[in-house]
N, C-alpha and C positions, 0 to 999 in steps of 0.2 A: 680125381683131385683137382685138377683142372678146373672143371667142372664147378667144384665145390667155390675153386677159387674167383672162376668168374660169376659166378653169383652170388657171393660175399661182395665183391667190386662192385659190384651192380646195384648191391641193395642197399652199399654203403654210400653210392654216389647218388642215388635217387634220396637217399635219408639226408644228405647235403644240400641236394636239388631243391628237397621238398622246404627244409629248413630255412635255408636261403630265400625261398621264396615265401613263405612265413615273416621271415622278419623284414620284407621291404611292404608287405602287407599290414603288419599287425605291428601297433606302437610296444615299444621296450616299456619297463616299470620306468628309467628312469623318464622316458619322453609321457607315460601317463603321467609323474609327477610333476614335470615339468610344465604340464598339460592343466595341472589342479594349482599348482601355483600362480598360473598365468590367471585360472577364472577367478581365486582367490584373491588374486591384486585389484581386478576390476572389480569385483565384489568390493573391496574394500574400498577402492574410488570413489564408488558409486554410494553408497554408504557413505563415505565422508561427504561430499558432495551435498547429500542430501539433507545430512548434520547441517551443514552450512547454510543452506538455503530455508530449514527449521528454524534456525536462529537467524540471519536476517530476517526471514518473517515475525519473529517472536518481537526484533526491537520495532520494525514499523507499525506493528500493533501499539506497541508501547508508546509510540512518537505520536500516531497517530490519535491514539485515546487521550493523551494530552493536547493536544492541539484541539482536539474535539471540546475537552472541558475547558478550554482559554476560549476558544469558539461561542458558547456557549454563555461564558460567564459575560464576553461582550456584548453577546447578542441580547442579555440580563440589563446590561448596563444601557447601549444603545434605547432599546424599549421603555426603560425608566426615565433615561435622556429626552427621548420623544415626548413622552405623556408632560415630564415639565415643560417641555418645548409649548407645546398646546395649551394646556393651562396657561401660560404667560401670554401666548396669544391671544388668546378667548378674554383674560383680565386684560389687556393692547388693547383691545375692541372695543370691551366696554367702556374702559377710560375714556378715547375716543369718545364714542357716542355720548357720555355723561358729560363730557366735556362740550360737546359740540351744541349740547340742549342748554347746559349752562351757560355758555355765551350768548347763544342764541336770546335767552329768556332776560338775560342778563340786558344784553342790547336794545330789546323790545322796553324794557319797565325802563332804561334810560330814556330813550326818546318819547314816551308817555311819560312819564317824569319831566323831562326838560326838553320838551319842543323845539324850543329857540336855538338849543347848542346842536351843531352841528358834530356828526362822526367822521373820523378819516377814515375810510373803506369802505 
């Protein structure tokens, strides 16, 4: 009986041993859950996180395609701006020179005309 009893003790305290040593090894349900709620929150974080940065992307697309079509419609305007720019130029030149032959011719049939009169220039 004895006997019986110290290996009852024995098997009971190794079954404590073993358990005990079990649980500083192996996580409890509540510390797995605790475990899944922890990767679930950074899940979720990150997730959000990433929501966020989909939408700030989504408005600089948006900012930016508009700035692109005001860009654009300048760059429209500027170029139209130009070509009249030149056209008034090129009509400045000819004036000029039309003008410049006109006096010219002008001046020449005077003093063939009136000899005697003198021009100031």
């Amino acid at each position: 009986m004895l006997k019986t009893r110290l290996t009852t003790i024995l098997a009971l305290s190794g079954i404590v041993l073993v358990g005990a040593g079990c649980a500083n090894n192996q996580p409890t349900t509540a510390d797995m859950m605790r475990d899944h709620a922890a990767a679930q929150g950074k899940e979720v974080a990150l997730k959000q996180d990433l929501a966020e940065d989909w939408e700030k992307g989504n408005k600089l697309i948006d900012s930016g395609e508009k700035r692109v079509e005001r860009a654009e419609k300048e760059i429209r305007q500027a170029e139209k701006d130009l070509r009249e720019a030149r056209k008034a130029l090129q009509k400045g030149e000819r004036e000029i020179e039309q003008g410049t032959k006109l006096r010219s011719r002008s001046e020449r049939k005077f003093r063939n005309a009136f000899p005697e009169s003198a021009l100031a220039g």
